[in-house]
N, C-alpha and C positions, 0 to 999 in steps of 0.2 A: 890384441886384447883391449877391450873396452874398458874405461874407466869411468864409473859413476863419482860424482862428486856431493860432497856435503853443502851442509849448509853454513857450515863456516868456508869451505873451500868457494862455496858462492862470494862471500864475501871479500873474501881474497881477489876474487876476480872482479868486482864489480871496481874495485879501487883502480888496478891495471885499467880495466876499460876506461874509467875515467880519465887516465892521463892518457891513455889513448884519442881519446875524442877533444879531449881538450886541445893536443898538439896539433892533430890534425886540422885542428879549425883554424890554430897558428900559421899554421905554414900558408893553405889557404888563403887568410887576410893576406900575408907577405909574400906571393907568390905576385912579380909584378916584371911588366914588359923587358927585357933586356940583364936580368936577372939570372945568373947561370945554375943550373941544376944543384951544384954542391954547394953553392952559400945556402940551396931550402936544407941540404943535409947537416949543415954547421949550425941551423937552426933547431932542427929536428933532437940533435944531440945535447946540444944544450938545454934546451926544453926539457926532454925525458929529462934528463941526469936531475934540474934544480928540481924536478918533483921526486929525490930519492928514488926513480926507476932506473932498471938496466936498460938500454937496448937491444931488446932481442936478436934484431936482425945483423947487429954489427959484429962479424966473426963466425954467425954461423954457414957452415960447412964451405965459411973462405967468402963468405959476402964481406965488400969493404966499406959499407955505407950502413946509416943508421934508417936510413927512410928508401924504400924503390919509388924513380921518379921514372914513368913511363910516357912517355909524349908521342902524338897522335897515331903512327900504328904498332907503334909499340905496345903489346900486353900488359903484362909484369914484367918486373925484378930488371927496372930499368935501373941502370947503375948511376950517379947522379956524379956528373965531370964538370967541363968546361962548355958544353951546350949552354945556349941562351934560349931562351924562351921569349917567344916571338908572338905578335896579335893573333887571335885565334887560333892557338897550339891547345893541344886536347890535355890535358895535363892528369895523370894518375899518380895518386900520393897511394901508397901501402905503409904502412907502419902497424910495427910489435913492441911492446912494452911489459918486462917483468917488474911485478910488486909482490913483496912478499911471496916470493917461490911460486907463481901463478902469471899467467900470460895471458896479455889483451890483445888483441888483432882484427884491423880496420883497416879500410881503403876508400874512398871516394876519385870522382874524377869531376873536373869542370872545365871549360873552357876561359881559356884569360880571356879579355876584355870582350869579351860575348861568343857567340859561335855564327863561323861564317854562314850557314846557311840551316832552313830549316829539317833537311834531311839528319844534319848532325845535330840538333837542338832536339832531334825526337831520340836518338841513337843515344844521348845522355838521359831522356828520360825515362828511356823503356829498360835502360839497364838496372837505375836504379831503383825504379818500382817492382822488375822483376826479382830483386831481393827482398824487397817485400811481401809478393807473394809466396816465395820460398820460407819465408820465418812466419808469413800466416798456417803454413802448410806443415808446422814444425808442432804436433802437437803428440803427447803425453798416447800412446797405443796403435800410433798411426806407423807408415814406417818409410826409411832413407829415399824410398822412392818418391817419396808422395812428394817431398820437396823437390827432388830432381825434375822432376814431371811436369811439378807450378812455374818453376823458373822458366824448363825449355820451354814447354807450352805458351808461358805468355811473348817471350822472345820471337817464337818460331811466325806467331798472330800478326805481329809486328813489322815480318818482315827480315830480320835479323838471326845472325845464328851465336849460337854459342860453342865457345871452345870447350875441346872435348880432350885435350891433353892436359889440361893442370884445370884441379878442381877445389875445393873444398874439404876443410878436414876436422875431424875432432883436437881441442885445444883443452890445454891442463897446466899442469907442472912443465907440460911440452910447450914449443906452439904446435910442432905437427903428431898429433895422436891419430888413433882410428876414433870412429870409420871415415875413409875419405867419403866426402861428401861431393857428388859430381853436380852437374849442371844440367842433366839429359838424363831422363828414366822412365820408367812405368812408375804407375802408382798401385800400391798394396805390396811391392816387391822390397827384398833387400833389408837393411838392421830393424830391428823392431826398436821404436822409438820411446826410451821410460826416463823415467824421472830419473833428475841429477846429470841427465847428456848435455855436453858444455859443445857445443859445436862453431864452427868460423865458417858459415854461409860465404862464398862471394862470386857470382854472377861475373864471366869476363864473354864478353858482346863483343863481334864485330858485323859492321856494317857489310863486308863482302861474306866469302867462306869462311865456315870455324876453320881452317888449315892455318897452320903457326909453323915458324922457323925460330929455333935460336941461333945467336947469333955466334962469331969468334969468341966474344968475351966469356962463355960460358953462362950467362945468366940473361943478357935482354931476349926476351919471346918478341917477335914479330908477327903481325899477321903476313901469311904469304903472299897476298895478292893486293900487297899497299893498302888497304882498307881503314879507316878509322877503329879503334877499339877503342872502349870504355868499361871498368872496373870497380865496384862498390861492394863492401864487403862489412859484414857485424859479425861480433861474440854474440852467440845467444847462449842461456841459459833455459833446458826444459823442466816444468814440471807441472803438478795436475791443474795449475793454475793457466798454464799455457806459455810461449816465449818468452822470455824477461832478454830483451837488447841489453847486452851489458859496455856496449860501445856506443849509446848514443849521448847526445850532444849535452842532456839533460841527466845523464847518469849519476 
């Protein structure tokens, strides 16, 4: 079942996004050569909590970290250890944050100290624009497809494909609501898109096959054929006005 949300529950949300984007730019800055996975997690946590947030992702359904740190063909829901982080490692930050009974949810990816080559410097940037055209594509009578359609469409142009096993979803009081929001569609097809839908867009690109494996741990997604993968993700908020980012950097 769908949930429409208010416009105080916008508000609610738009706080969450902001500690969301805010951390996320944290860890970012602090994200530096020889630096292991779980000091950005020990950061992440601390971060949320001084801004009076929970972290969402910590404990849910037996996650043991507050931030998924994914590096270079890892997807998502990288679990962040005693890995170091190395020159040109591809680095994906995912982070969730409750405020006030309402959840923000964000990802970005960048490469540390540059990216080794220009095949992967377009790979980070077709991802992230392709989330842009997805929250362009995100408007007020239009519907779930249109978005799925913008994202594969400009990916597919590019060269790249997108993963087809873990998508996109509506965010609330949850972080995971309906409708899952996929990355691949028709357009005119699928939820009729109205005002008050809270949705978590995020694009996950890999440079070889969308094919993914998870791993033993239960949570790291791999791509299957070693390939780079890169991940960027917003809260939007729809209405007759059109998108509102409720996780960007200026929130």
């Amino acid at each position: 079942m769908i949930e429409l949300k208010s416009a105080r529950d916008r508000e609610h949300m738009r706080k969450a996004g902001r500690v969301v984007a805010e951390v996320l730019q944290i860890l970012k800055q602090s994200a530096e050569i020889g630096m292991t996975t779980r000091e950005l997690d020990v950061i992440a946590e601390r971060e949320i909590r001084s801004r009076q947030a929970i972290p969402v992702f910590k404990g849910y359904h037996g996650y043991p970290a507050s931030v998924c740190v994914s590096v270079n063909h890892e997807v998502v829901h990288g679990i962040p250890g005693n890995r170091k982080l190395r020159q040109h490692d591809l680095v994906s930050l995912d982070l969730g944050a409750t405020v006030e009974g309402f959840v923000g949810d964000a990802a970005l990816s960048f490469f540390l100290d540059g990216a080794p080559d220009d095949d992967s410097a377009r790979l980070l940037e077709v991802t992230e624009e392709s989330l842009y055209h997805g929250i362009r594509a995100s408007v007020v009578g239009g519907h779930l497809g249109d978005i799925s359609h913008a994202v594969q469409s400009y990916v597919e142009a590019h060269g790249f494909s997108v993963v087809r096993d873990f998508v996109g979803h509506g965010i609330g009081r949850q972080m995971h609501e309906d409708p899952q929001v996929p990355n691949y569609g028709t357009p005119g097809r699928g939820v009729l898109l109205r005002s008050g839908l809270a949705l978590a867009i995020e694009p996950m690109v890999n440079m070889g096959n969308f094919d993914v494996d998870v791993l033993d741990d239960g949570w790291t997604v791999v791509t299957r054929d070693g390939s780079l993968s890169a991940h960027f993700e917003h809260t939007i908020f729809l209405d007759e006005n059109g998108p509102e980012i409720l996780t960007a950097i200026d929130c």
